[in-house]
Residue frames as a rotation matrix with the C-alpha (Angstrom) as fourth column:
UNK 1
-0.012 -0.317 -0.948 79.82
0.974 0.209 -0.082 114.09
0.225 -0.925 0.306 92.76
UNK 2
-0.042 -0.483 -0.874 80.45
0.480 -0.778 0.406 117.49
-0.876 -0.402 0.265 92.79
UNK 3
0.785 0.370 0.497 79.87
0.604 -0.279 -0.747 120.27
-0.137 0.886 -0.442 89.72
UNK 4
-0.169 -0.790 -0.590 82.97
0.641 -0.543 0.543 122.58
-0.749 -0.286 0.598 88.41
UNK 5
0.841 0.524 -0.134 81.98
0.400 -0.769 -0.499 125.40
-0.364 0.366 -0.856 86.52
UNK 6
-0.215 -0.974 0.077 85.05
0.827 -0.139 0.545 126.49
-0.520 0.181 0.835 83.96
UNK 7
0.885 0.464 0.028 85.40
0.377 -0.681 -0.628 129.89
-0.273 0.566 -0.778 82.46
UNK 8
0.119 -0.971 0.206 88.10
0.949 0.172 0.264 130.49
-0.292 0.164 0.942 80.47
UNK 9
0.297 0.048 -0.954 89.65
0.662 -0.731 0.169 133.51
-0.688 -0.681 -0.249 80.28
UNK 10
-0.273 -0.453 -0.848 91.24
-0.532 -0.664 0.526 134.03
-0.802 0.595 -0.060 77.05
UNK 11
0.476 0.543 -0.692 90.59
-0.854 0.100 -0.510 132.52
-0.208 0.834 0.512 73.39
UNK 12
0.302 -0.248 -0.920 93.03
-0.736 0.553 -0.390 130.43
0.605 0.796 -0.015 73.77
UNK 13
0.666 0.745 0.041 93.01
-0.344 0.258 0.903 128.76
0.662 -0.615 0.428 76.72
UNK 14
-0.006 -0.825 -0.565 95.43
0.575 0.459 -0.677 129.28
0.818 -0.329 0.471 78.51
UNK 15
-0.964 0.044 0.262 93.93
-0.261 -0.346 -0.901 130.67
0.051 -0.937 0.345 81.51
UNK 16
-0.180 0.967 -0.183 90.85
0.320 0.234 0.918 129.69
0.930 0.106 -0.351 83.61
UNK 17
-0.718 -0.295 0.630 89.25
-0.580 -0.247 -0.776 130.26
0.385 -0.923 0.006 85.98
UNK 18
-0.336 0.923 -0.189 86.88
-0.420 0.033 0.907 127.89
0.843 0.385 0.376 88.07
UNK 19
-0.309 0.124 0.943 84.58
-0.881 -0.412 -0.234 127.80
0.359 -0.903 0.236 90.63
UNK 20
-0.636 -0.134 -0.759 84.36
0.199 0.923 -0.330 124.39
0.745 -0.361 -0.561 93.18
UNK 21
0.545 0.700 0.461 80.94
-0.571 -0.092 0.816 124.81
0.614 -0.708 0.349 95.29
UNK 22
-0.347 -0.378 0.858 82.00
-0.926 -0.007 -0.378 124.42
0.149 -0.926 -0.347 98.87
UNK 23
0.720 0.313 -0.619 82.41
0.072 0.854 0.515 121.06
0.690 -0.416 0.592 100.53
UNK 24
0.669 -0.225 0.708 83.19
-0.743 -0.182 0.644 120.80
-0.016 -0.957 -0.289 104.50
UNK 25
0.181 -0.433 0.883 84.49
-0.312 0.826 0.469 116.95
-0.933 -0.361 0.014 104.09
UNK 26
0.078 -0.600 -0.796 86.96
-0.952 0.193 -0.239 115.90
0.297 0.776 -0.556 101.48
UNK 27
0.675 0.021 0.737 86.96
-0.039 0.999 0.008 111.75
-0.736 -0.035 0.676 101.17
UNK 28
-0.549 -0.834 -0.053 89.49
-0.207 0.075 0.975 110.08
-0.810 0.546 -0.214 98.82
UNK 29
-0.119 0.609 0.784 86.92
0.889 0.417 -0.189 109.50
-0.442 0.675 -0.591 96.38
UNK 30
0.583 0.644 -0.495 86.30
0.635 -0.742 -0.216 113.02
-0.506 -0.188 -0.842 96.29
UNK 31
0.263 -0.959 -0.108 89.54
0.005 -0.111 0.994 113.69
-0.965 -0.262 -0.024 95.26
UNK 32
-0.620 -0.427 0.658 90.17
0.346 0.604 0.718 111.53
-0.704 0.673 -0.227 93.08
UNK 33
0.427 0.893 0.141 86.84
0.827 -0.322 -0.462 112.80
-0.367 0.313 -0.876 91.46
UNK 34
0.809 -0.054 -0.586 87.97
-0.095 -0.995 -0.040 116.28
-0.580 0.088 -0.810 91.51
UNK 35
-0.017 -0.989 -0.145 91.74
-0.268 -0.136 0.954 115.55
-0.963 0.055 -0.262 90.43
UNK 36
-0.311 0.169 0.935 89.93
0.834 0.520 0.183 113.51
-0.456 0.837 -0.303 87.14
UNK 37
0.540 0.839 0.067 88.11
0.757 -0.449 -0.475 116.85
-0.368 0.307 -0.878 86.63
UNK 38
0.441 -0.751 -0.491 91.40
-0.694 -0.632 0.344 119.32
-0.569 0.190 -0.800 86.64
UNK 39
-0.475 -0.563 0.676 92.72
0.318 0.606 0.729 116.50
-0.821 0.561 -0.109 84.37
UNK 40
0.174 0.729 0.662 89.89
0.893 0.167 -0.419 117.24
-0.416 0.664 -0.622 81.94
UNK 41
0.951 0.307 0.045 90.70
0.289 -0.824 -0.487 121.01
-0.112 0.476 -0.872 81.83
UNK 42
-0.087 -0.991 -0.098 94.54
-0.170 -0.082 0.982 120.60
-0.982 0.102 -0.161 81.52
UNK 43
-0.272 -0.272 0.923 93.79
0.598 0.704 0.384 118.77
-0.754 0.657 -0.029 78.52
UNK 44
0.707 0.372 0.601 91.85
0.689 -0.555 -0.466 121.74
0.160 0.744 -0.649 76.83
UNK 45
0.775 -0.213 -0.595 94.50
0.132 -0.866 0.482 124.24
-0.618 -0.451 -0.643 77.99
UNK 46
0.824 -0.450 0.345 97.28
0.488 0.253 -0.836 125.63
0.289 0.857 0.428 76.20
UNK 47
-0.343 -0.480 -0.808 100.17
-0.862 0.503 0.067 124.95
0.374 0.719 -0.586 75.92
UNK 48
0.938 0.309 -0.159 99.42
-0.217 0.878 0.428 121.10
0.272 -0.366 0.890 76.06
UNK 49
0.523 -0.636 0.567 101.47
-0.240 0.529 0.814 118.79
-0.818 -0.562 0.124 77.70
UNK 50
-0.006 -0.638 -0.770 104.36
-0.952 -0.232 0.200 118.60
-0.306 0.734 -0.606 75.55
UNK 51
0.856 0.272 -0.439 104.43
-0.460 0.789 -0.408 115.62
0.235 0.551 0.801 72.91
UNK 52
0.134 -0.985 -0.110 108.27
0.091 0.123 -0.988 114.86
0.987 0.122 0.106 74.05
UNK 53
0.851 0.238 -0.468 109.06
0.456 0.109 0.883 113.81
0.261 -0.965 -0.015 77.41
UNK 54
0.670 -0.719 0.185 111.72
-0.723 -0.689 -0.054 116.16
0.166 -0.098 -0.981 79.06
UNK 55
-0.285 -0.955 -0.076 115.64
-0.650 0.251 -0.717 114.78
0.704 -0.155 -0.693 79.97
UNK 56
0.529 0.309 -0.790 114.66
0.380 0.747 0.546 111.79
0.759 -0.589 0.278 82.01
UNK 57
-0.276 -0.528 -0.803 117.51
0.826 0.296 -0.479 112.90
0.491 -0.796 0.355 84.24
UNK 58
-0.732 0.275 0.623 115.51
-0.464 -0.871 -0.160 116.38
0.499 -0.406 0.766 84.86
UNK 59
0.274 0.954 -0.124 112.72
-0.330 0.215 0.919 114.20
0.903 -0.211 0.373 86.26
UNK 60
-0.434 -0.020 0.901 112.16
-0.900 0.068 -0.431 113.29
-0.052 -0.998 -0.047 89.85
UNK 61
-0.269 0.460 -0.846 111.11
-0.569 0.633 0.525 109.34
0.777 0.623 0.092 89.40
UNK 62
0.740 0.285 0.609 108.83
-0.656 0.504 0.562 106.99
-0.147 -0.815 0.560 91.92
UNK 63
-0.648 -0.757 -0.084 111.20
-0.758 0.651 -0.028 104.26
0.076 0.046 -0.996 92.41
UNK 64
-0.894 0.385 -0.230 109.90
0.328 0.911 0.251 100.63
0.306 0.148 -0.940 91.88
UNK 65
-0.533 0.820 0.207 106.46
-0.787 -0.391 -0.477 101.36
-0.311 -0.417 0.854 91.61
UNK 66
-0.138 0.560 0.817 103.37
0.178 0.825 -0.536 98.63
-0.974 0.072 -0.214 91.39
UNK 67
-0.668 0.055 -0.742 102.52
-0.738 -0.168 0.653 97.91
-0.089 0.984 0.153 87.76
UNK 68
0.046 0.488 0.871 99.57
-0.047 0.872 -0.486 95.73
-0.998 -0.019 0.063 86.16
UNK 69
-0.632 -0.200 -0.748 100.05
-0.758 -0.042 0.651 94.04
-0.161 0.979 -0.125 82.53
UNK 70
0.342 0.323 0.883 97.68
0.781 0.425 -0.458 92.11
-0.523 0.846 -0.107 79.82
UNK 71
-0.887 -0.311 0.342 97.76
0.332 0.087 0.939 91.44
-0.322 0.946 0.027 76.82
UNK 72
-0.158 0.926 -0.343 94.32
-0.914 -0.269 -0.305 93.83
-0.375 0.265 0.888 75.24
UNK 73
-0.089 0.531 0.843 91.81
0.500 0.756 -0.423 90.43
-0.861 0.384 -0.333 73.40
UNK 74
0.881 0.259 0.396 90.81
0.415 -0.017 -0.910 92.62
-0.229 0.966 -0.122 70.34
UNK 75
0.826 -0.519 -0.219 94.19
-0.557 -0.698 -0.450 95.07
0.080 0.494 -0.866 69.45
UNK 76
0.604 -0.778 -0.175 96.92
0.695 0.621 -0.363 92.58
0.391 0.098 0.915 70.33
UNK 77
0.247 -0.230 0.941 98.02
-0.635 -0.772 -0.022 95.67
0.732 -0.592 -0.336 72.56
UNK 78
-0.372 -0.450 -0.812 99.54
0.760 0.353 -0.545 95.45
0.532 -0.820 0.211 75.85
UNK 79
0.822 0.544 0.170 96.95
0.167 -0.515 0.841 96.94
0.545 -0.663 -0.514 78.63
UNK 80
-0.339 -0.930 -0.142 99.93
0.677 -0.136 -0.723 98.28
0.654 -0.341 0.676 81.13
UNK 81
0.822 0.446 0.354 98.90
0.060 -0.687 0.724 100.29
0.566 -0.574 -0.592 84.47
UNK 82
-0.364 -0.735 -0.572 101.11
0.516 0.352 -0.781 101.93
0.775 -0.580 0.251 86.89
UNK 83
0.666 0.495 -0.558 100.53
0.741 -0.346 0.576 102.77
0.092 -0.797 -0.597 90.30
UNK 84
-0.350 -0.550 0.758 101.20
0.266 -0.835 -0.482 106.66
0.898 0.033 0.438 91.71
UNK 85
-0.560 0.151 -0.814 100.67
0.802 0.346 -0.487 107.14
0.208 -0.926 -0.315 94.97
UNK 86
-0.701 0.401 -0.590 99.14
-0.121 -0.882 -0.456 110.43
-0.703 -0.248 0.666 94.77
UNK 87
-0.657 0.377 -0.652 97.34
-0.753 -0.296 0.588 109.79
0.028 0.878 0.479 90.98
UNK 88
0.569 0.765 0.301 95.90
-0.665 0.644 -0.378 106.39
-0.483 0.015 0.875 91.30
UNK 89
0.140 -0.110 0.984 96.23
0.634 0.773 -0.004 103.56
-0.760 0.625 0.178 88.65
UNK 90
-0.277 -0.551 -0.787 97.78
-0.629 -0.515 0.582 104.96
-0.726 0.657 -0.204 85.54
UNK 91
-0.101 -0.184 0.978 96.51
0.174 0.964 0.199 103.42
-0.979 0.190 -0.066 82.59
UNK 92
-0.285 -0.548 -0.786 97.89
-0.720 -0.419 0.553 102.78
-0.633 0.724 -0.275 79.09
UNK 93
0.690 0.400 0.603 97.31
-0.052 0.859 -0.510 100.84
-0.721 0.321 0.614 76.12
UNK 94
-0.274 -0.934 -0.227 100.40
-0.552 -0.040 0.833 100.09
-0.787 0.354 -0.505 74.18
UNK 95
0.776 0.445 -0.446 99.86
-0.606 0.332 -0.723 98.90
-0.173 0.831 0.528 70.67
UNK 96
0.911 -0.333 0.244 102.20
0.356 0.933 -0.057 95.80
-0.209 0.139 0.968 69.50
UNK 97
0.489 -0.788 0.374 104.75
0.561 -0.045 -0.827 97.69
0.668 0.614 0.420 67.94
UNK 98
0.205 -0.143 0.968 105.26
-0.551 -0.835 -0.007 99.83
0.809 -0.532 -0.250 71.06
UNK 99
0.965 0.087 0.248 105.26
-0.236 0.703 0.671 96.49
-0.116 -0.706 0.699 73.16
UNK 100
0.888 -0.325 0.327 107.97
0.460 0.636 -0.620 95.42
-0.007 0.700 0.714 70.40
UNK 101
0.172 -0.509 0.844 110.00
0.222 -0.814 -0.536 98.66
0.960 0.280 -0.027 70.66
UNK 102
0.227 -0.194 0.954 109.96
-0.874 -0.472 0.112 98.88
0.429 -0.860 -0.276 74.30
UNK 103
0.985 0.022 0.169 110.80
-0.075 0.948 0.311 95.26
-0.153 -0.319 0.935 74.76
UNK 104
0.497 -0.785 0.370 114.02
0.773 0.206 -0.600 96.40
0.395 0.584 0.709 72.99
UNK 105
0.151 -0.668 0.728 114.80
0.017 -0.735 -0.678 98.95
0.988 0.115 -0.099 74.44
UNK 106
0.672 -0.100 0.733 114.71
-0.673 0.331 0.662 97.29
-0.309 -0.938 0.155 77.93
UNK 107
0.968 -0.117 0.221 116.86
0.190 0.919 -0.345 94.65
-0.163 0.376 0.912 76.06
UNK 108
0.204 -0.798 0.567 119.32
0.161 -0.544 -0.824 97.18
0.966 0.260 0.017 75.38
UNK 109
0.335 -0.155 0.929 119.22
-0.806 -0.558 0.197 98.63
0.488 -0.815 -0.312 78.35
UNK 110
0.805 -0.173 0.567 119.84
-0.280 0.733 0.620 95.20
-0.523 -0.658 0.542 80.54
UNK 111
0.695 -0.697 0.174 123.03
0.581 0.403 -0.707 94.63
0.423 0.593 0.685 77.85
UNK 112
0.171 -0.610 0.774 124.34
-0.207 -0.790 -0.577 97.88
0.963 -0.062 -0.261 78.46
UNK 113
0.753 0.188 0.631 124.06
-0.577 -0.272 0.770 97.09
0.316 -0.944 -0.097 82.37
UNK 114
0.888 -0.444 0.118 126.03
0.457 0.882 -0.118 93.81
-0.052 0.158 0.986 81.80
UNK 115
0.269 -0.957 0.108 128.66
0.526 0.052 -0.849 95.39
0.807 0.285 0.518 80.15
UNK 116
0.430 -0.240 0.870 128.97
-0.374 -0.925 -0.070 98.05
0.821 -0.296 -0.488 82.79
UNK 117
0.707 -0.107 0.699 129.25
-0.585 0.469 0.662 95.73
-0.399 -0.877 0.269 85.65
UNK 118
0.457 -0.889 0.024 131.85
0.874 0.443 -0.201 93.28
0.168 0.112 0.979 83.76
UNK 119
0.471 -0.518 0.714 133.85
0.234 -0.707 -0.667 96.67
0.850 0.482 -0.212 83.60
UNK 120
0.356 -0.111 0.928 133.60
-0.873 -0.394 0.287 97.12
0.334 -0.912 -0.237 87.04
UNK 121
0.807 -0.139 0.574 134.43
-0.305 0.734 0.607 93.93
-0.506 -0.664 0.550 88.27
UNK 122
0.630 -0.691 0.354 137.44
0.615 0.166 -0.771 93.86
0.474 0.703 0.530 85.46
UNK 123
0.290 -0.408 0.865 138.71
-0.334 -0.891 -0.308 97.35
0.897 -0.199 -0.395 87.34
UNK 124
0.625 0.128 0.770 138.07
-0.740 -0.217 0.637 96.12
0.249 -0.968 -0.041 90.64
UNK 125
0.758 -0.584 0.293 140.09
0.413 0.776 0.477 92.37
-0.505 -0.240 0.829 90.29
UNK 126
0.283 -0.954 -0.099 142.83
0.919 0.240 0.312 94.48
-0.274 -0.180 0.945 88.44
């Protein structure tokens, strides 16, 4: 669609610079296009995206966003997209034991809600 030309500035790549040949009319394809390309050189940059997600509660989260699940045919994986309104489709392949492990810990989590709400309704009738 469109050619980006990267030159990196230091040895270790953590600066670039690069150049985006002019275009009058910007389509969402285009975008997207481009936004897959600055994905491509994040990934070579440094620092990478940390391996550890930060304090969930430092994050700014979409609220109920669209999701699509299967089950993968050859890995016994769980295929798992979510929708971002700004990124596209998000997609993930979760290997079984990560299905397994995050099935539990939604398990937990939906206990822990339980108990919170008997509390509350224990406080609230006395």
């Amino acid at each position: 669609m469109f050619l980006i030309s990267v030159e990196w500035l230091d040895e270790a790549k953590t600066r670039a610079r690069f150049n985006l040949p002019g275009r009058e009319e910007w389509r969402a394809e285009h975008l997207d296009a481009l936004m897959h390309a600055l994905a491509e050189i994040r990934e070579e940059m440094r620092p990478a995206v940390a391996a550890e997600p930060p304090r969930l509660q430092e994050l700014e989260p979409l609220h109920d966003p669209r999701y699509a699940s299967a089950l993968h045919p050859f890995s016994g994986g769980t295929l798992l997209s979510f929708r971002h309104p700004s990124l596209g489709w998000l997609p993930f392949l979760l290997p079984s034991f990560q299905r397994r492990s995050l099935v539990q810990s939604f398990q937990d989590q939906e206990a822990a809600w339980g108990e919170i709400h008997l509390v509350r309704s224990q406080e609230i009738r006395g």
